[in-house]
LUMVO-728908 format. One record per residue: x, y, z of N, C-alpha, C, O in turn. Coordinates in pm, whole numbers, padded with zeros to 5 digits, always signed. Example, Ala and Ser with C-alpha at 12.3 -4.5 7.8 and 13.67 -1.06 7.14 Angstrom:
LUMVO-728908
+01319-00569+00780+01230-00450+00780+01320-00330+00780+01424-00332+00846
+01285-00225+00708+01367-00106+00714+01290+00003+00787+01341+00114+00804
***
This chain:
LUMVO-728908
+03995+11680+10754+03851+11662+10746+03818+11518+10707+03895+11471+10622
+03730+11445+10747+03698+11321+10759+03580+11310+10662+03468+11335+10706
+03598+11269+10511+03470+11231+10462+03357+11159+10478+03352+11060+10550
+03264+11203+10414+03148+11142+10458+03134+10958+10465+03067+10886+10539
+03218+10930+10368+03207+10789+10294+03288+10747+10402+03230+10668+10476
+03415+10778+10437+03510+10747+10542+03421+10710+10723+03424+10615+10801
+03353+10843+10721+03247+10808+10836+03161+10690+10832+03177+10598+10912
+03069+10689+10740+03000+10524+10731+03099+10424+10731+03064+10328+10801
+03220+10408+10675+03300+10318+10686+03333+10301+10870+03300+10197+10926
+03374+10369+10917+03368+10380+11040+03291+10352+11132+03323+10299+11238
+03150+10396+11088+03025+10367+11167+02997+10190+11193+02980+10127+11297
+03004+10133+11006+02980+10001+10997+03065+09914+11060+03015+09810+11103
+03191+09937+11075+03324+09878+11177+03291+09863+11306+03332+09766+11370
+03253+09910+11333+03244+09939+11478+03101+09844+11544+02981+09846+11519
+03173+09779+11624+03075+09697+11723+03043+09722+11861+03015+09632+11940
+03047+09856+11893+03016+09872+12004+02886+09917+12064+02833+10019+12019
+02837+09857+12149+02715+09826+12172+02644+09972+12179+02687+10058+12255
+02557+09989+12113+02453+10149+12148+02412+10164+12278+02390+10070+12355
+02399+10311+12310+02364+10309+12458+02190+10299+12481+02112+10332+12571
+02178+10234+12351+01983+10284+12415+01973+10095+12429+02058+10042+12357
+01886+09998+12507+01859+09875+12531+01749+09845+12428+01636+09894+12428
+01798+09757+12341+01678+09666+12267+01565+09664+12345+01458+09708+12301
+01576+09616+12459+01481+09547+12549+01367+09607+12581+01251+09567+12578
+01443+09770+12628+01380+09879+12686+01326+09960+12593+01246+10053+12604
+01366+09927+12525+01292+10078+12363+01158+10036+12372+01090+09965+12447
+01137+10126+12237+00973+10172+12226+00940+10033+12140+00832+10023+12082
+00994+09976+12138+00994+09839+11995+00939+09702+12127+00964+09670+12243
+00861+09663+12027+00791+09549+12080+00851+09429+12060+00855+09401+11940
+00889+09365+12114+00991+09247+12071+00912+09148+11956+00973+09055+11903
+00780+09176+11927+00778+09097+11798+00787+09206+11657+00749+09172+11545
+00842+09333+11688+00893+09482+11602+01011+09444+11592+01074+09536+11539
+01108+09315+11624+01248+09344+11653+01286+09250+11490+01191+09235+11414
+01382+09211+11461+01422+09139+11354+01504+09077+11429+01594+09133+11490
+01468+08892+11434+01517+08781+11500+01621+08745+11458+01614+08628+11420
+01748+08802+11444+01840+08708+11377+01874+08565+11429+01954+08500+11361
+01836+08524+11509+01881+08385+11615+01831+08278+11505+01866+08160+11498
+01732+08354+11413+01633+08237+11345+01731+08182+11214+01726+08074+11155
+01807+08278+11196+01897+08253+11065+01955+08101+11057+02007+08030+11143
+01934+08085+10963+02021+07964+10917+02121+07943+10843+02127+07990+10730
+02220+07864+10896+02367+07850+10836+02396+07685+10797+02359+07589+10864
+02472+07680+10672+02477+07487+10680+02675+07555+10637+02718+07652+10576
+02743+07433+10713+02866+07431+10762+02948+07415+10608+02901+07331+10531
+03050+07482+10569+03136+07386+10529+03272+07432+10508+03322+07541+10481
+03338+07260+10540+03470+07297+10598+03528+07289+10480+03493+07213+10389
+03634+07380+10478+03703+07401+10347+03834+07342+10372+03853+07311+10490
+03946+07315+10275+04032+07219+10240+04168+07326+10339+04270+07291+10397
+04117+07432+10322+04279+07505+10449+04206+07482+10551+04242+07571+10628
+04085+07389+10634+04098+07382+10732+03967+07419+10842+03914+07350+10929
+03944+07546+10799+03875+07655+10862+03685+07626+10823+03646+07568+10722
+03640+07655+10876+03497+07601+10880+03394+07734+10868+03383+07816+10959
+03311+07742+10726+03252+07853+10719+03142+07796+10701+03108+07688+10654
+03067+07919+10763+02917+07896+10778+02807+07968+10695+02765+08068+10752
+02751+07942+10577+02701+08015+10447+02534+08053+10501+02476+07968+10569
+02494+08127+10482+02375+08197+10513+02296+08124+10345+02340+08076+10241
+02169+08152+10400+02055+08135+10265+02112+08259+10190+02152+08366+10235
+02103+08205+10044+02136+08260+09947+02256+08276+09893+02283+08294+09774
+02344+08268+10003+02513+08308+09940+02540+08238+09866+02642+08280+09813
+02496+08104+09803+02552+08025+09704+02511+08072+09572+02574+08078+09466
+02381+08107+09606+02293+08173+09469+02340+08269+09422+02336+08272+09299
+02397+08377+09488+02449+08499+09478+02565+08487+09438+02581+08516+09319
+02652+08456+09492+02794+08425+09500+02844+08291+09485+02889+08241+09588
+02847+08238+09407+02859+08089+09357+03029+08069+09368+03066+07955+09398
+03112+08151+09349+03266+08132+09385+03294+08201+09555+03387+08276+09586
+03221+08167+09614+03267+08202+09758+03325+08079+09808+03446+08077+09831
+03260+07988+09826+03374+07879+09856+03519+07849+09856+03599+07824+09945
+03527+07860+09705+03673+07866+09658+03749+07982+09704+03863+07967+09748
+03676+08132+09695+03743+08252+09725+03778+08236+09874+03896+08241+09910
+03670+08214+09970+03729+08182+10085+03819+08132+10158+03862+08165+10268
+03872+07969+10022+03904+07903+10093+04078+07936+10043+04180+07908+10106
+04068+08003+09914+04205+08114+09819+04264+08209+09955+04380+08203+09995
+04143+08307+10022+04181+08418+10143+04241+08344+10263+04350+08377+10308
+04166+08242+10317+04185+08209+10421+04368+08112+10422+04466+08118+10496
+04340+08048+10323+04474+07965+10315+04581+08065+10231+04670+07992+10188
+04599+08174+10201+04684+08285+10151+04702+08355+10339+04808+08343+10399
+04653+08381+10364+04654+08419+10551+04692+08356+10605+04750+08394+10707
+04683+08193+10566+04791+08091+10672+04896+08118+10637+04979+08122+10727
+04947+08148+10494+05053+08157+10488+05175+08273+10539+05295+08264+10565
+05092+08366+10538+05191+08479+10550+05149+08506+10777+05188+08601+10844
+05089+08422+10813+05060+08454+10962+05167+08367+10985+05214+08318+10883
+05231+08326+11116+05315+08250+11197+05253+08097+11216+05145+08095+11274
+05291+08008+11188+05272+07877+11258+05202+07914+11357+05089+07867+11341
+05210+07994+11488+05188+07970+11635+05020+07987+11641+04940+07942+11723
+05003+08061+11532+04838+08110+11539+04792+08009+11398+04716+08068+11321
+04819+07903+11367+04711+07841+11251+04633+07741+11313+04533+07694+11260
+04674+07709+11417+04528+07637+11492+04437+07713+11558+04327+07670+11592
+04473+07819+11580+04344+08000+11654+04305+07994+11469+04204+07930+11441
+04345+08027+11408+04291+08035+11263+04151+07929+11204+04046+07943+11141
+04209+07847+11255+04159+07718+11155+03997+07654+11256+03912+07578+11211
+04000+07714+11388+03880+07717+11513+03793+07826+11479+03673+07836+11506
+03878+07920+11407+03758+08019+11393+03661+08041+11299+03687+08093+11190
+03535+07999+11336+03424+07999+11226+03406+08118+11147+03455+08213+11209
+03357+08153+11037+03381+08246+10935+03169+08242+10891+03117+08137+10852
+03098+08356+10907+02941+08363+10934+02944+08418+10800+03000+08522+10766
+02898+08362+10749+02873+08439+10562+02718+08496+10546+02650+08417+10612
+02667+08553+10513+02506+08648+10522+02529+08684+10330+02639+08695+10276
+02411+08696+10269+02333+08750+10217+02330+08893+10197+02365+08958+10098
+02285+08931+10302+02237+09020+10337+02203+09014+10513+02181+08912+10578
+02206+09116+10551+02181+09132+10693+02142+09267+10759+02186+09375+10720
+02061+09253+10857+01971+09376+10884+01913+09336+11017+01846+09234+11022
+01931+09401+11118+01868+09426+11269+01816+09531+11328+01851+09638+11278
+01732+09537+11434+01650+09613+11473+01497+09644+11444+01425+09553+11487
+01456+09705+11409+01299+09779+11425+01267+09702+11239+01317+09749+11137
+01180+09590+11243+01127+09501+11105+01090+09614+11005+01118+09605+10886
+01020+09730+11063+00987+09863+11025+01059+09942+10947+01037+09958+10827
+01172+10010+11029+01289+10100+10976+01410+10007+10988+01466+10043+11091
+01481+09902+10933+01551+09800+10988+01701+09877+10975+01680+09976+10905
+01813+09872+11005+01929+09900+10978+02005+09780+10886+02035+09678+10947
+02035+09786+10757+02092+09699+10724+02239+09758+10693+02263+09863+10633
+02328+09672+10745+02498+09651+10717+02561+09554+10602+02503+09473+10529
+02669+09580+10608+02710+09521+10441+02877+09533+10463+02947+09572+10370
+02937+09496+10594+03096+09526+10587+03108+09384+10685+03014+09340+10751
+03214+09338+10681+03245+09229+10763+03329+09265+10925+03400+09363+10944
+03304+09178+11008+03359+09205+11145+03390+09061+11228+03335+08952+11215
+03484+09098+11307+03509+09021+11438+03432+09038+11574+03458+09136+11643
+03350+08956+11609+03291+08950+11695+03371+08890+11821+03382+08774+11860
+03434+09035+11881+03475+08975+12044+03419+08940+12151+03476+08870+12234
+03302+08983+12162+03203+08957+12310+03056+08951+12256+03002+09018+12168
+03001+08835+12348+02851+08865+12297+02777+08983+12319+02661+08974+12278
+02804+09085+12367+02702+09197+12411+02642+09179+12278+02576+09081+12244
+02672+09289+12199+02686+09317+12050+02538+09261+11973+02439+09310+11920
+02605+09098+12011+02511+08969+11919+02376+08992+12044+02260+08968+12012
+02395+09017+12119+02261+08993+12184+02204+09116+12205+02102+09128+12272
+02268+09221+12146+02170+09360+12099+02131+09375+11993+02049+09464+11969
+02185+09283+11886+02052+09262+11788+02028+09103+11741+02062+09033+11646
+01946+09085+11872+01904+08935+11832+01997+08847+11795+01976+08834+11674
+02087+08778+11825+02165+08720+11702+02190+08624+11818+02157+08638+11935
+02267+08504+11749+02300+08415+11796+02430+08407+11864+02535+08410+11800
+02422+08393+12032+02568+08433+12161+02636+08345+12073+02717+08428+12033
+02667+08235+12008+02781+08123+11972+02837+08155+11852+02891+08072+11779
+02824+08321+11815+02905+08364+11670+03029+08438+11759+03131+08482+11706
+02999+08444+11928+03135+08513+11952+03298+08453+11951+03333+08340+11986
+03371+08547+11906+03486+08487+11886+03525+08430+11761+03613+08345+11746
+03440+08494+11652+03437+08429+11511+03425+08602+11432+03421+08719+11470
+03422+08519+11294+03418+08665+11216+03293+08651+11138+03264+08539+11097
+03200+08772+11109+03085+08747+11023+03126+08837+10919+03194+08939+10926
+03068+08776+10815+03042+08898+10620+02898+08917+10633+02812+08829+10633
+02885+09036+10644+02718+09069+10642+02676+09053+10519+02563+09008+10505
+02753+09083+10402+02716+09086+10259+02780+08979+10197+02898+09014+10207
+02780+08902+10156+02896+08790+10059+02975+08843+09949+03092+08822+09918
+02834+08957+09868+02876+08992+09747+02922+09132+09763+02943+09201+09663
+02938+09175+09873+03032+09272+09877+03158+09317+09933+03219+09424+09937
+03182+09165+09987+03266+09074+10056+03388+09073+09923+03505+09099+09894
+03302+09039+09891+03392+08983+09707+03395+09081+09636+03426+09039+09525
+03379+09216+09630+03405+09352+09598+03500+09411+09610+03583+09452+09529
+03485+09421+09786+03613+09500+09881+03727+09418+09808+03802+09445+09714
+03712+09314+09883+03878+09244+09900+03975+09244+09804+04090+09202+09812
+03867+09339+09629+04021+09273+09552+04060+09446+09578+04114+09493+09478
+04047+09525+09666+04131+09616+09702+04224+09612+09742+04326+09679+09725
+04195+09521+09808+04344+09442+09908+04419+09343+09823+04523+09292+09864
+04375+09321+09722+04449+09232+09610+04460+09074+09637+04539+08987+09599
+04322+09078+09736+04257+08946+09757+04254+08903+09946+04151+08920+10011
+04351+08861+09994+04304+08843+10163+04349+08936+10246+04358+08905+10364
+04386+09068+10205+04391+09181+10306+04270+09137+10397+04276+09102+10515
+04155+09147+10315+04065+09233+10400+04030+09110+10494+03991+09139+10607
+04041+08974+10461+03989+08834+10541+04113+08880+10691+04077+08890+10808
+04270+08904+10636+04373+08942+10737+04336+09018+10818+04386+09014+10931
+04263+09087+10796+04235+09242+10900+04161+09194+10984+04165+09230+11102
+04068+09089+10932+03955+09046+11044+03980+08900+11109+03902+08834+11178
+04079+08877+11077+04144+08755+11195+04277+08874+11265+04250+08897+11383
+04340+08911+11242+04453+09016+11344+04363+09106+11427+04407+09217+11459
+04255+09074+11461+04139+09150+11530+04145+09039+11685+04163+09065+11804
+04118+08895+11601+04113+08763+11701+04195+08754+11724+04185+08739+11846
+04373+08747+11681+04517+08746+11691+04534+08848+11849+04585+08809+11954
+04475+08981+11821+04491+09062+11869+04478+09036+12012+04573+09038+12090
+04305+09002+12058+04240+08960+12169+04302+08797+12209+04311+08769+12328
+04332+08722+12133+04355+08585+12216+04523+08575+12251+04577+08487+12319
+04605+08727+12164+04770+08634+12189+04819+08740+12278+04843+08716+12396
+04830+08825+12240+04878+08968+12337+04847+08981+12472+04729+08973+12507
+04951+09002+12569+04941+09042+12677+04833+09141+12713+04837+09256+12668
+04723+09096+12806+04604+09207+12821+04544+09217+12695+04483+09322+12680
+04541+09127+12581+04410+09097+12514+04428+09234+12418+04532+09287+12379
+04278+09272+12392+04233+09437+12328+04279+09573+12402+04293+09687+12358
+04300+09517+12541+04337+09634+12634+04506+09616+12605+04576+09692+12672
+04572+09528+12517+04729+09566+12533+04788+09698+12546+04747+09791+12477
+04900+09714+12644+04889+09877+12660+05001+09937+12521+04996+10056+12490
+05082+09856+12458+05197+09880+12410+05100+09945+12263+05128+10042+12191
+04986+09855+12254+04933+09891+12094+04835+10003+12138+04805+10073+12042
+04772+10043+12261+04746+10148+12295+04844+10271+12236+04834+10341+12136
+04957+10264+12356+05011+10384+12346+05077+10392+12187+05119+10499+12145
+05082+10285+12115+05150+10317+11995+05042+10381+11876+05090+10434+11776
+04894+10373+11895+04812+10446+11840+04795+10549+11859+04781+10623+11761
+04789+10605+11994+04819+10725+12007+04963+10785+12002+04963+10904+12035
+05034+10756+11984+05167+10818+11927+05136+10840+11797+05156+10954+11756
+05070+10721+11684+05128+10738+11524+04961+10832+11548+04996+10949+11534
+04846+10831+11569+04788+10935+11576+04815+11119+11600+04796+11216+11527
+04859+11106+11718+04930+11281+11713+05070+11323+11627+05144+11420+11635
+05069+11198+11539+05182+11259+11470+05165+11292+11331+05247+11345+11256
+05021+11246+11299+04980+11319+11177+05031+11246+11049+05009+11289+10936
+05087+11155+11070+05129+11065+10972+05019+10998+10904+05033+10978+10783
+04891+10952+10973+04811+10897+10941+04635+11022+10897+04522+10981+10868
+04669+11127+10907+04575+11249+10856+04507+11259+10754+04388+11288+10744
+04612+11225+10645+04570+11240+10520+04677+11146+10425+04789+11179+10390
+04588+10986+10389+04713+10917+10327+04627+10854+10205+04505+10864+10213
+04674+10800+10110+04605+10747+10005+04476+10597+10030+04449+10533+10131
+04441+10590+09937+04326+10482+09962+04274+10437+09835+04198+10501+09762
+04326+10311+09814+04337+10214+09679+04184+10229+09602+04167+10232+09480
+04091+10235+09697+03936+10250+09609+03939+10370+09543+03881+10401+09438
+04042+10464+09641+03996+10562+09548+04065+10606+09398+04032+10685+09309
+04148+10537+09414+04236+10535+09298+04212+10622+09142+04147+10586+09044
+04280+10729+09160+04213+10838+08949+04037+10837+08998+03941+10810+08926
+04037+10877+09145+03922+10983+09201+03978+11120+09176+04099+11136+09161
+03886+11223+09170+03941+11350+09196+04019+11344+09340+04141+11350+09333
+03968+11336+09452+04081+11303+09619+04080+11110+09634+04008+11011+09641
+04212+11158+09632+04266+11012+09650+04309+10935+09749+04348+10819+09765
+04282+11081+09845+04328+11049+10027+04231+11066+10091+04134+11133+10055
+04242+11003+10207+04149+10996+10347+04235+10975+10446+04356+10954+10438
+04151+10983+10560+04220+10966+10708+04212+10783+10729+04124+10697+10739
+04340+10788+10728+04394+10621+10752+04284+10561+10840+04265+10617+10948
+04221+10471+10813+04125+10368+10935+04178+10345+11025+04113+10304+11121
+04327+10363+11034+04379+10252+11149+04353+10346+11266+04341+10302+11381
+04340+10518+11231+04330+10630+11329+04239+10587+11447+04253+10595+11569
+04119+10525+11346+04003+10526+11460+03990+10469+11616+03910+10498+11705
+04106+10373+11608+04091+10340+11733+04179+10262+11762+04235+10208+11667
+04235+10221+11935+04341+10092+11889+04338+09959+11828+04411+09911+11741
+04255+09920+11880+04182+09800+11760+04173+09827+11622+04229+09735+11562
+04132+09903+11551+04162+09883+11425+04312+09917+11356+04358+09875+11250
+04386+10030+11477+04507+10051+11445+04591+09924+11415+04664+09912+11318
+04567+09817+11525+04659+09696+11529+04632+09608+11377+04724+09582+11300
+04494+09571+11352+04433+09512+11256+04466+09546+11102+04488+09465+11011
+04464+09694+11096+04532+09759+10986+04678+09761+10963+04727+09696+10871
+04773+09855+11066+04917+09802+11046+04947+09653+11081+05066+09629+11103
+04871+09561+11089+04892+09419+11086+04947+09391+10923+05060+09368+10880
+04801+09403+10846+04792+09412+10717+04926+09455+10649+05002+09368+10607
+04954+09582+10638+05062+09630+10566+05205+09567+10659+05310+09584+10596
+05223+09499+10799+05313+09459+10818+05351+09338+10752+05465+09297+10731
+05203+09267+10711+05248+09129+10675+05229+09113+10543+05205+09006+10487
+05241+09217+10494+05246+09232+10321+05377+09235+10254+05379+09308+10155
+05504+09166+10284+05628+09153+10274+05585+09098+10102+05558+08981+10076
+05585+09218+09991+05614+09179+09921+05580+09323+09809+05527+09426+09852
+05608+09309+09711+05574+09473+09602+05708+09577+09619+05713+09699+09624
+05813+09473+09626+05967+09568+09677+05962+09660+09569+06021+09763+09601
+05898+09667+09412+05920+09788+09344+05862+09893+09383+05908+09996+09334
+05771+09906+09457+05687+10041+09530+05736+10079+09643+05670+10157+09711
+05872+10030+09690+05930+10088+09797+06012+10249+09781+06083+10276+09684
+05992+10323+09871+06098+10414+09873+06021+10462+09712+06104+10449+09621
+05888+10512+09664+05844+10570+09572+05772+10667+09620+05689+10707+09539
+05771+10735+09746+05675+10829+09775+05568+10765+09856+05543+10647+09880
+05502+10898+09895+05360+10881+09982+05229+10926+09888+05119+10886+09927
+05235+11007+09767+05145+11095+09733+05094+11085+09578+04993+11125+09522
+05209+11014+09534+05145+10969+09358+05105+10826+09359+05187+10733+09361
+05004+10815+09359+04919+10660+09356+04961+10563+09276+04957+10444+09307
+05025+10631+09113+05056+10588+09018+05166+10521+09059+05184+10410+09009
+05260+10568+09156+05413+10496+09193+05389+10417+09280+05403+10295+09277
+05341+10499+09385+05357+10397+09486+05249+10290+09568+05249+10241+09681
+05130+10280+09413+05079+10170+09429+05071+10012+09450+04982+10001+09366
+05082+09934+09475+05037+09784+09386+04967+09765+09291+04870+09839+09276
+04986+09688+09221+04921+09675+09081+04745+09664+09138+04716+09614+09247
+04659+09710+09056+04497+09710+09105+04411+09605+09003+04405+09595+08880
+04371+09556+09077+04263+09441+09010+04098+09441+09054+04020+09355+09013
+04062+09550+09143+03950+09631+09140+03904+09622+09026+03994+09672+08958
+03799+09583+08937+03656+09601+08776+03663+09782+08800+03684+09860+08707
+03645+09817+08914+03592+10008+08958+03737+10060+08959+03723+10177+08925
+03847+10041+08976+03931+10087+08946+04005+10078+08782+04042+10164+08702
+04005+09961+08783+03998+09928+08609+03967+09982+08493+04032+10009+08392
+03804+09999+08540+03738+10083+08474+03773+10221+08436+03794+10271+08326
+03772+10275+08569+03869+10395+08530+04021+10460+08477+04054+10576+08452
+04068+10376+08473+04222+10331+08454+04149+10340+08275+04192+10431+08205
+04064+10263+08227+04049+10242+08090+04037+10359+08042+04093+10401+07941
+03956+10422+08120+03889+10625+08087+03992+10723+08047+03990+10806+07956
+04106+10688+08156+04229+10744+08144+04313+10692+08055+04398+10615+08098
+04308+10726+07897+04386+10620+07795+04521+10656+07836+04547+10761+07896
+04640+10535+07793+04688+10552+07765+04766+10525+07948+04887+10548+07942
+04735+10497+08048+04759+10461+08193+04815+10322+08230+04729+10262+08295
+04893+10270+08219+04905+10146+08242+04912+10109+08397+04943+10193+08482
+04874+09948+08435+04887+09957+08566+04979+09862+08603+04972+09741+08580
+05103+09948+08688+05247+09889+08731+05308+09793+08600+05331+09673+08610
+05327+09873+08475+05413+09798+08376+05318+09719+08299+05366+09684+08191
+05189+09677+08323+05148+09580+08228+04995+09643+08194+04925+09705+08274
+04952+09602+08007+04821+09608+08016+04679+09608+08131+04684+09534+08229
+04620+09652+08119+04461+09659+08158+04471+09483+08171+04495+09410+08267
+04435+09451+08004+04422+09315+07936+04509+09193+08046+04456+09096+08101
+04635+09231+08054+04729+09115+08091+04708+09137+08241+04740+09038+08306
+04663+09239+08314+04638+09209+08503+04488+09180+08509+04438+09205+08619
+04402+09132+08412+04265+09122+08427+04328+08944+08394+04329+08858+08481
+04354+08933+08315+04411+08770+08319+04463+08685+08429+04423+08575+08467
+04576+08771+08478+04618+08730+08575+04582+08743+08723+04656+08699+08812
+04453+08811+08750+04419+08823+08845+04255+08827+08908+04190+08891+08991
+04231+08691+08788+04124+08697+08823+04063+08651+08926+04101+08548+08982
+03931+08740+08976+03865+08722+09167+04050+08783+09235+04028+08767+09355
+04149+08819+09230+04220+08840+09300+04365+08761+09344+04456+08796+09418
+04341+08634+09260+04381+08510+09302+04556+08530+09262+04641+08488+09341
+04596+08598+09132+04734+08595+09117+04829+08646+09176+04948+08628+09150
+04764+08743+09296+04882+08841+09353+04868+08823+09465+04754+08784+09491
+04943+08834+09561+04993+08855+09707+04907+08992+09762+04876+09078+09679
+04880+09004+09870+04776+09086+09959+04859+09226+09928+04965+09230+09865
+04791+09340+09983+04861+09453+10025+04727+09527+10100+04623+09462+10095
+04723+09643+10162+04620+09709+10249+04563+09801+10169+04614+09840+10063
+04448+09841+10220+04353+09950+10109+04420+10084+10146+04425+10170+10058
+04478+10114+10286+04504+10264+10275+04666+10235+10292+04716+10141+10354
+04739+10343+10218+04882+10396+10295+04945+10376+10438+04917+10445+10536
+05035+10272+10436+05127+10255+10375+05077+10111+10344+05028+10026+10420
+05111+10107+10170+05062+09979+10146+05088+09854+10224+04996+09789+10273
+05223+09819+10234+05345+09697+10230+05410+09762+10339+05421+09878+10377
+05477+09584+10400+05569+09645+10511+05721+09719+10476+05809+09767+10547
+05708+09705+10355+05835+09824+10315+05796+09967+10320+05880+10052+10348
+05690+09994+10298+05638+10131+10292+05563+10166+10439+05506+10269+10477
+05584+10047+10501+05520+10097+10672+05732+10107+10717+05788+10190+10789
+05779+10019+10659+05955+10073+10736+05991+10218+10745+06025+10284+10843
+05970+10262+10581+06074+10399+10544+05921+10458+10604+05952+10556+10671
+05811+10446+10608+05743+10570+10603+05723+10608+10814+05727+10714+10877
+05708+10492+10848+05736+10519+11007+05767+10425+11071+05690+10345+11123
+05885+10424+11074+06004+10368+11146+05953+10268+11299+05954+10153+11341
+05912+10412+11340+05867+10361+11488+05736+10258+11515+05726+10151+11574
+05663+10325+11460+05546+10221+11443+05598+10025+11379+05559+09913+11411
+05697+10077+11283+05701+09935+11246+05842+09870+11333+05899+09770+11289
+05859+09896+11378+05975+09869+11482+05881+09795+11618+05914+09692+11677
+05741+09888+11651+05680+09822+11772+05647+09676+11692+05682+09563+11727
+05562+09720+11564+05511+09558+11499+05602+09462+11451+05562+09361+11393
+05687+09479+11466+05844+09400+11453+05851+09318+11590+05910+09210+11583
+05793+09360+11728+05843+09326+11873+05661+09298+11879+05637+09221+11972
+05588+09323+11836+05473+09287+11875+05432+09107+11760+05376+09004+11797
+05489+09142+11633+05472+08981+11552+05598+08892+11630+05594+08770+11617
+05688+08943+11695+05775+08823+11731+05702+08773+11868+05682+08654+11895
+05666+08877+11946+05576+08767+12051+05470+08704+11984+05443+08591+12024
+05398+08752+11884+05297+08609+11833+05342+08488+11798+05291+08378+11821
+05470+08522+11725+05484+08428+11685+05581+08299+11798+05607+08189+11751
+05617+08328+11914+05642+08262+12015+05521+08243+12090+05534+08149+12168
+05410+08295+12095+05313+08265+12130+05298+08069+12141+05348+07990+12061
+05216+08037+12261+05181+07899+12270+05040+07896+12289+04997+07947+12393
+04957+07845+12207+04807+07791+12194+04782+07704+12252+04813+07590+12215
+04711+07732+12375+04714+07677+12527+04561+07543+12485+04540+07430+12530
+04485+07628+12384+04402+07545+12352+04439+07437+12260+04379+07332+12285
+04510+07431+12173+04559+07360+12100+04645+07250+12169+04638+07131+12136
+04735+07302+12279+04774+07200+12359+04695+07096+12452+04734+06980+12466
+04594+07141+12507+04508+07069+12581+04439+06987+12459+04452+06865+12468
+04381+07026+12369+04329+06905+12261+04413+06816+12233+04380+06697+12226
+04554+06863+12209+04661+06727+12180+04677+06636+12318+04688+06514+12325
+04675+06703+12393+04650+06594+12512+04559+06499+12486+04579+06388+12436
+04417+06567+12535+04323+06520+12529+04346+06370+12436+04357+06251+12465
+04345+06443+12320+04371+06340+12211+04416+06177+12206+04378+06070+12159
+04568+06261+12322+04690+06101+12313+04612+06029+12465+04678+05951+12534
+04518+06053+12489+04474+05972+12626+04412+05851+12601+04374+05781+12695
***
């Protein structure tokens, strides 16, 4: 059974265009909410990569800069050479807040995404030149999620989205990460697996994200493939959170961890992983759902991480056709 919370998570992911036309609805195009009008001022951060801050995110979120520039250059590191110039091109859309459709009843979102095609942006107003980039609808909840991931999971998930579409044979349509979603799908491995937010919830499992589709399948076991690190949570199980966690630096997990006296998290005080990890910054990534780490994607399914074993070695032989033509360009 698929929770409710799990469903909105799902809903907000998902960029695929609605079947009813902006254009054609009952909405008057001055009823619509203009995003085209938004304004962004640039700035390029020291790993490289060029983000674009919406009104208010500074006000709100006054360490986004730095956090960004902590995620993004923690992701160069653990991605391949072959993709840090696809990395470092791709603009990063930071929002406030964000909301499209009817000025009236507006829909507002609050999860971050990769924008592959303009349809999308031009079904709710938005500006065609964010395609091929990633937007944060929220800043400050941007900076929430991610220390689930124990800091650039969640930035990783949404560049192995762009990885996905610009390096792989046949793009989003690759057939190999097709059929390998539907394999680790009918095998039930992914049904019912743990999920770091929920951590000393009464249910501590949900249906893995990566289920939903092949695209997020790739994006997600990306994550836990390239999390080569937390070797003490290997080979600890699928089902006690307590073992075969990563240490949590979640305030909402914390919190509860405090409720529960007497709980320590992975060997050390409350006190001493709130020190060391503050905004997220002291620890190495891991994924929000099961299997954390690529040790726990090895023993727990073999096969799956055997394809992402043959699917990261072609990235990383991968050649950036764009990157080559600029160095040309360049020496002329």
């Amino acid at each position: 059974m698929i929770s409710s919370s799990h469903l909105q998570e799902r809903h907000w992911r998902s960029e695929e265009v609605p079947t009813c036309d902006v254009e054609n609805s009952v909405c008057s195009p001055e009823e619509l909410i203009d995003n085209t009008q938004r304004r962004y001022n640039p700035v390029n951060l020291k790993c490289g990569v060029t983000v674009q801050l919406g009104e208010n995110v500074l006000r709100d979120s006054p360490d986004i800069i730095d956090i960004m520039n902590h995620d993004l250059t923690s992701c160069l590191s653990v991605l391949p050479a072959s993709v840090g110039w696809l990395v470092k091109r791709t603009h990063i859309w930071v929002n406030r807040t964000y909301a499209y459709g009817n000025i009236h009843a507006p829909t507002v979102v609050s999860h971050s995404t990769a924008h592959h095609f303009p349809g999308w942006l031009l079904w709710v107003q938005d500006k065609a030149e964010k395609e091929a980039s990633i937007e944060i609808y929220n800043s400050v909840e941007y900076l929430n999620l991610r220390l689930h991931y124990n800091g650039c999971g969640l930035m990783l998930h949404e560049l192995c989205h762009i990885i996905h579409q610009t390096t792989l044979p046949g793009g989003l349509s690759n057939m190999l990460v097709i059929e390998m979603h539907k394999i680790a799908k009918e095998s039930n491995k992914y049904s019912s697996v743990l999920r770091r937010d929920w951590a000393l919830n009464e249910v501590d499992t949900d249906v893995a994200y990566c289920t939903l589709n092949h695209k997020e399948f790739f994006a997600e076991i990306s994550v836990s493939y390239l999390s080569d690190f937390y070797y003490d949570v290997d080979g600890t199980g699928t089902v006690d959170m307590a073992k075969c966690s990563p240490p949590f630096v979640s305030p909402v997990v914390l919190g509860r961890m405090q409720q529960k006296h007497h709980i320590r998290n992975n060997g050390k005080s409350l006190v001493e992983w709130r020190d060391l990890t503050k905004f997220g910054r002291g620890l190495p990534h891991c994924n929000k759902f099961f299997p954390f780490t690529k040790g726990q994607l090895r023993r727990y399914d073999p096969r799956v991480y055997k394809c992402f074993s043959k699917l990261w070695q072609y990235i990383e032989s991968w050649e950036d056709m764009d990157r080559r033509c600029k160095c040309k360009i360049g020496c002329i």
